[in-house]
N, C-alpha and C positions, 0 to 999 in steps of 0.2 A: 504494500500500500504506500500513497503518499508522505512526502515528508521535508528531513531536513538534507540527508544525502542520495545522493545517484546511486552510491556504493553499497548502502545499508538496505537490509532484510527489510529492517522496520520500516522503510520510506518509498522505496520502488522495488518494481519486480523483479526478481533475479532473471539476465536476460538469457533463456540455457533454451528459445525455442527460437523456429524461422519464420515462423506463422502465428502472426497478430490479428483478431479483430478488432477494430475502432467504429463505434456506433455514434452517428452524426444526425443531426437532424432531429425526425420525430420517426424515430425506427429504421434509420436506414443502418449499412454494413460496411464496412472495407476492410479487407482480407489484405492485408499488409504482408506480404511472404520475402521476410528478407536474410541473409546468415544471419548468424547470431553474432559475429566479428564485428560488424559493422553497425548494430545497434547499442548504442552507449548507456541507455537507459528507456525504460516504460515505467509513466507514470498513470497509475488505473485510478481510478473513482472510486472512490467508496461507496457501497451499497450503503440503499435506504432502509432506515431502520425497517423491520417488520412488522411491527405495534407499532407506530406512532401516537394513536391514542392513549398507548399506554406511556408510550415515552415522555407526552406532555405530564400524561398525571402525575408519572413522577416526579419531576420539573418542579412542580409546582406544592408538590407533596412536600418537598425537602428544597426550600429556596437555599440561594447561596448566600450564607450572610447576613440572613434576612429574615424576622419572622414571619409565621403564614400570614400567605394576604390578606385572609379573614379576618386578622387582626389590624389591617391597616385601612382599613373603613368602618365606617356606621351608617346605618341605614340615610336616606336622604342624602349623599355623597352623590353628587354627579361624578361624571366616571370618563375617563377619557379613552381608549384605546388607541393609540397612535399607530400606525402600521405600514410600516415598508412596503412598498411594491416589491415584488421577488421573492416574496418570503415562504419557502415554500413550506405545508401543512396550516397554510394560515384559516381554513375554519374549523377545522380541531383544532389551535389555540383558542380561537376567539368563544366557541363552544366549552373549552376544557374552564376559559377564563372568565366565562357566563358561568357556571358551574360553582365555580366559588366565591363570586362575587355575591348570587342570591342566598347561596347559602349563609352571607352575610349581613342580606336583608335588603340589599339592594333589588331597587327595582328594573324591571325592561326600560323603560322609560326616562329611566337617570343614567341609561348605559349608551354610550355613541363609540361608533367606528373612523377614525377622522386618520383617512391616507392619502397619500399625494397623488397629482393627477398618474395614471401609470401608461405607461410609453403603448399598451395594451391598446389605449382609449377605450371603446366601449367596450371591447370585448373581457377586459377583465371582469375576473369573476366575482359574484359578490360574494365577500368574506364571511357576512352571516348565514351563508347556508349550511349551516350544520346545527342552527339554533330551532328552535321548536318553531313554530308558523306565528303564534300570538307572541313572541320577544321580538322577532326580526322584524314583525309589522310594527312594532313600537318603540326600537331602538335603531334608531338614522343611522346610517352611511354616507357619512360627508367626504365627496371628493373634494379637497382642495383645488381651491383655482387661483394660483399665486396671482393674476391678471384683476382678479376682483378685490379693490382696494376694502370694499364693505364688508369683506370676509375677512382682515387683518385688525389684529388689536397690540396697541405696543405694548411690551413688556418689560422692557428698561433699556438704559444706555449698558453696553459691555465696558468692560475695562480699556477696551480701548478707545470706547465714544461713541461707538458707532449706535443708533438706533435700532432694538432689537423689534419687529413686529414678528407675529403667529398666526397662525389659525384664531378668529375668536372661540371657537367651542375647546381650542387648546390653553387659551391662557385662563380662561372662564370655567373650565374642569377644576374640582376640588382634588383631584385624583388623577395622575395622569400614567401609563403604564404603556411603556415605547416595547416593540413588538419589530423584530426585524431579521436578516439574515445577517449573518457577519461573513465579511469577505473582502478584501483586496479591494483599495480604490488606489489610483494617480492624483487624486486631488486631495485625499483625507488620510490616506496608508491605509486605515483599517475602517471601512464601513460597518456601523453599529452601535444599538446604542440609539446616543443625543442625535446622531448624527441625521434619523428619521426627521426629528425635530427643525433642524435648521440645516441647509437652506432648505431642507424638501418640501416645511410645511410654512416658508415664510412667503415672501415677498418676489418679483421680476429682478429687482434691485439685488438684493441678496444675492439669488442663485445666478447672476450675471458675475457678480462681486467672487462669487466661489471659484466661476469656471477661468479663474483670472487667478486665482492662488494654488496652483497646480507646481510640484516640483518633478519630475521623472526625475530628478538624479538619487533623488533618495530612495530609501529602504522603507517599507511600510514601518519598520519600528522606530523610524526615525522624527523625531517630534515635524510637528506643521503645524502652522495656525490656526488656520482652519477647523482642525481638530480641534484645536482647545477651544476655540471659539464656541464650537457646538456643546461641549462640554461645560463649558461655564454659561450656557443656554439650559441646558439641564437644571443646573445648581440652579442658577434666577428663577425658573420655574418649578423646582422644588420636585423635580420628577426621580421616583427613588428604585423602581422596582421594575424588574427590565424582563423579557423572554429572549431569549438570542436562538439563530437555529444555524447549526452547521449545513450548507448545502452537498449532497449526495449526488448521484450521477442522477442525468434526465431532471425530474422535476422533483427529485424525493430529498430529503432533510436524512444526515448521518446522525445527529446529536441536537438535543435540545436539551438549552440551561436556563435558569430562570432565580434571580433572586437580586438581590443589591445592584445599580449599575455597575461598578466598578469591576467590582472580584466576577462577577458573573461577564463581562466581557472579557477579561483575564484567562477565563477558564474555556468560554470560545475560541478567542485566540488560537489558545496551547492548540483544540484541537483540529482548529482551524490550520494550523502550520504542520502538525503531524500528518495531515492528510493531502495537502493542498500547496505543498510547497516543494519544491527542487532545487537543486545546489549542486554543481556541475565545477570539477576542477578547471575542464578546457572546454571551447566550445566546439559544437559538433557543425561539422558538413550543412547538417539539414535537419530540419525539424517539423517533426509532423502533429498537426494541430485539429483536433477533431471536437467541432462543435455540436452539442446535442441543445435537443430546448430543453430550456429550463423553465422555473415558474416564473419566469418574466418572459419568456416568449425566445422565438428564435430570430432575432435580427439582427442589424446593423452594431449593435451594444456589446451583442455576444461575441460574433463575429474580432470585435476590432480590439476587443479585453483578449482571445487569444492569440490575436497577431502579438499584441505589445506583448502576452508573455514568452510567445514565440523568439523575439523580436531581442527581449534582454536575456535569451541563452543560442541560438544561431551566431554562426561566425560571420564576420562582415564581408558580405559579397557572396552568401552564404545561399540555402535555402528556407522558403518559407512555405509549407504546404498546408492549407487552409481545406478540411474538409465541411462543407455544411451542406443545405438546399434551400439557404436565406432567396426570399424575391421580393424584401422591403424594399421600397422606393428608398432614392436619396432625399436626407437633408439637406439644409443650406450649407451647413459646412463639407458635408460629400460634394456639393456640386461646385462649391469653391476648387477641391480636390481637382474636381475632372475638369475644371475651365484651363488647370494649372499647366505651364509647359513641363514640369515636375511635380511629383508628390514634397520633396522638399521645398519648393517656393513657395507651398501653401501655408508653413507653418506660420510666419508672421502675420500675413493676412488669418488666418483662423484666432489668431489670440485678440487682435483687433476685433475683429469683428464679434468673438466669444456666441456663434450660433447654439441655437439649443442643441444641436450633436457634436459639440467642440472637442468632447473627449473622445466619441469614435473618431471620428474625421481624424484628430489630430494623432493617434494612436495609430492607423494605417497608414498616414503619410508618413509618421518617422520609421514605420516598419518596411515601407515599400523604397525609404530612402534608406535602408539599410542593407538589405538581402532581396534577393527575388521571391517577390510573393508569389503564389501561383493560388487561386481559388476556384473548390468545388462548388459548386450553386446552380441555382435557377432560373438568373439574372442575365437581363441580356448581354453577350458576351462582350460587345463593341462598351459599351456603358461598362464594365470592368476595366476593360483594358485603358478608356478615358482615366482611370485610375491611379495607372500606374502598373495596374495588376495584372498579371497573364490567367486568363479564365482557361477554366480545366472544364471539358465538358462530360467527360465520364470517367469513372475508374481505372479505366486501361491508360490513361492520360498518366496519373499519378505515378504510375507502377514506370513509364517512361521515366521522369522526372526522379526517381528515386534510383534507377538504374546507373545513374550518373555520381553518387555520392558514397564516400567512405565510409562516414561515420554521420547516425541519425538518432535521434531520441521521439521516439512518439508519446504527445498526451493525449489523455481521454476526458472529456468537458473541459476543454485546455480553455474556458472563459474564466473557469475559478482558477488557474493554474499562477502562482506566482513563482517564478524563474527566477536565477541567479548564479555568477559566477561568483567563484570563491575569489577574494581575493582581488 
């Protein structure tokens, strides 16, 4: 399984075969047949738990840090539910966390779902279907619309000055309980946590503000503003008690923790890195990158979180192989991309401009200014290639491409994948 070394049992799989499956998409297969000389390392997925229901209960049975919930309300508490888009098992949480909230005396009606808009748009799912018919009909589901200023309420100046506004049902909650996935971001290191909170459930201003404090050169454990910022958005808002979900292959959940913010994103982390991370002495040839959907969908988002991780363990001038069947349209920062006479000339203009897909956009242009990208997809092929990117149109394409290289590392859901040379 995933982890801290290439080398170790406990992190990656020992490579002793020539034949790989890598599962992309929504069910599809690639049959990777290559020696075993030439593959450096496989990083697999961790299966989804198999009780999930039971894995929140216990979660929640045994907080981190924290005593039961039930002790942190009383009846008449309005109740917040904060919640990530991507988080996957989110209505067995929201169910598990309906569960002990009434057994607390809390009502349907004092209980709200308030998540940011999700990249989904309509199609995401509504969170409360796992609640009985007469709670879901009497406890909202607010999508956040950072664009509507009547939906914001401020909540103080930060330490640095800046003016904090929220969700009003967020600042207006007596209770508020952040619900999310933790994972790898280029703008914050570790998404999780506060991090639901601000920018995702504030203001245009904000999360414009966010896509402009990005570092790629650092290490997700490496401090950012950002982070604290959200963090100390927490604290002003008095938010104490957290659910974190480790992401599994496809759209399932490995681990779920739930108690104190702090220690309980700690203990995410850990096994967030245990699973989900790679560390590589030298870098390889080529790198194969197999995108599955997740509970956020199969797009643009996914796609371009596993080029970057692709991207910081491939050798420069390297290979990048992208397997998915994304056929999202471009955003404005993709089509910035493909006006480009380069995938590199676009990166100044992207930060200028900071478009709502700043981080994919900006995340394939340094990967396609680094290595030859190649992508499996559904997309039409001339519109890739505007890219930067050479489109693969089948399988038998790959297997050419891979024909070519000494040494290659394949991931599997390589969106959650964080990459690193030692050293």
């Amino acid at each position: 399984m995933a982890g801290t070394s290439a080398r170790s049992p406990t992190t990656v799989t020992e490579v002793n075969a020539t034949n790989r499956q890598l599962h992309y998409g929504r069910g599809n297969s690639f049959q990777c047949d290559l020696e075993a000389d030439r593959v450096v390392a496989v990083l697999e997925a961790p299966r989804a738990a198999p009780r999930l229901e039971a894995e929140v209960a216990t979660a929640l049975e045994h907080p981190v840090e924290f005593p039961p919930l039930s002790r942190a309300v009383v009846p008449g508490d309005r109740v917040a539910i904060a919640l990530d888009v991507d988080t996957p098992g989110d209505a067995e949480i929201v169910a598990a966390l309906w569960g002990v909230l009434s057994n607390a005396g809390i009502e349907a009606e004092d209980l709200m779902v308030v998540q940011p808009v999700s990249p989904l748009n309509g199609h995401a799912p509504d969170p409360r279907r796992g609640l009985p018919t007469d709670v879901r009909e009497a406890a909202p589901w607010i999508r956040h619309d950072p664009e509507d200023r009547d939906r914001h309420s401020y909540l103080a100046n930060a330490a640095s000055g800046e003016r904090v506004y929220l969700a009003r049902e967020i600042v207006e909650a007596d209770v508020v309980l952040s619900v999310g996935t933790v994972g790898y971001d280029s703008l914050i290191g570790y998404r999780g946590t506060n991090s639901v909170l601000y920018p995702a459930l504030s203001n245009t201003e904000a999360a414009a503000r966010a896509r402009g404090r990005g570092h790629e050169e650092l290490d997700p454990d490496d401090q950012r503003p950002l982070r604290q910022l959200a963090d100390e958005i927490g604290w002003l808002l008095g938010s104490m008690f957290t659910v974190q979900v480790v992401p599994a292959a496809g759209d399932g959940a490995s681990h779920v923790v739930a108690g104190a913010c702090e220690p309980t994103f700690g203990l995410a982390k850990h096994y967030l890195n245990q699973h989900w991370r790679i560390e590589l002495d030298e870098r390889p040839d080529a790198v194969v990158a197999a995108v599955d959907a997740d509970a956020g969908g199969h797009g643009w988002r996914q796609v371009a979180a596993a080029a970057a991780a692709a991207r910081n363990l491939v050798a420069s001038g390297g290979k990048i192989v992208l397997l998915s069947e994304i056929d999202e349209p471009f955003g404005e920062g993709l089509n910035l991309v493909a006006r480009c006479e380069s995938p590199g000339d676009a990166l100044r203009p992207l930060r200028e401009l900071a478009p709502d897909d700043f981080v994919a956009a900006t995340q394939l242009a340094r990967a396609a200014s680094w290595a030859d990208v190649y992508l499996l997809s559904r997309h039409d092929p001339a519109a890739v290639e505007d890219l930067g990117i050479v489109p693969l149109e089948g399988p038998e394409e790959v297997d050419r491409v891979l024909a070519a290289v000494d040494s290659c590392v394949l991931l599997q859901s390589a969106q959650h994948v964080c990459g690193r040379i030692r050293g």
